[in-house]
C-alpha positions, 0 to 999 in steps of 0.5 A: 535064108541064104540065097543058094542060086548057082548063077554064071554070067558072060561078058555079052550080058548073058546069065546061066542059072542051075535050076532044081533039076540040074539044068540052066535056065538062061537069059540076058541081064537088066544091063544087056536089055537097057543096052538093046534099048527094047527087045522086040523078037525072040528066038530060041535054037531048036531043040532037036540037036545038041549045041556045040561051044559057040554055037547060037543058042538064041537070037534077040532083036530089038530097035537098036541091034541084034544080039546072038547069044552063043553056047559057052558049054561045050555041049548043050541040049535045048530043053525048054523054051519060055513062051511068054517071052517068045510071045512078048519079048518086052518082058526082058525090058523089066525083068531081065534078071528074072526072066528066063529065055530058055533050059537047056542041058549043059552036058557034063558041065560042073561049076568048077569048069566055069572059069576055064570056059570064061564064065564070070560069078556074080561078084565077077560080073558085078565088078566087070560092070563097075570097069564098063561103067568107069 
């Protein structure tokens, strides 16, 4: 069966990911959690008010830093938050990959309007790795 996930990333370690409904669930990568070295706190941006482009969706803090993770549609709606990682943020520890911090609704984004608002695909972001790696 052919893995049919529609998935972007940013150069800050985040991954977007269309779910079944048309929405993206979101998080940090295994690199960015290994980079923070312990995510400790989680917290997700209201879900009252659109999200304008570089606006924060959701602040992670860890022993180590301090990361924001800013919007890169140009409009977003919080949908959901994943409480269990709200609750216990060591989970991005081992599952980052698969774990989502939240939902949101990316107003009128198509995935042909990834590049132009900087998103990588999966073999993009593989290959921007091997370059941090070199």
């Amino acid at each position: 069966m052919q893995d049919t996930k529609i998935r972007f990333y940013t150069k800050r370690h985040v991954w977007f990911e269309k779910d079944k409904h048309g929405h993206w669930r979101f998080g940090i990568t295994q690199y960015g959690s290994e980079q923070m070295n312990g995510v400790t706190y989680v917290l997700l941006a209201s879900g009252a008010d659109y999200i304008e482009k570089g606006e924060e969706l959701a602040s992670l803090e860890s022993r180590k830093a301090c990361e924001i993770i800013e919007n890169p549609f140009d409009v977003a709606l919080v949908l959901y938050e994943n409480k269990d990682v709200t609750f216990n943020p060591s989970i991005l520890d081992e599952k980052a990959d698969e774990t989502s911090i939240g939902t949101l609704d990316a107003v009128n984004f198509t995935e042909d309007k990834a590049k132009e608002l900087g998103l990588m695909t999966p073999d993009e972001y593989k290959a921007y790795l091997e370059q941090l790696e070199a």
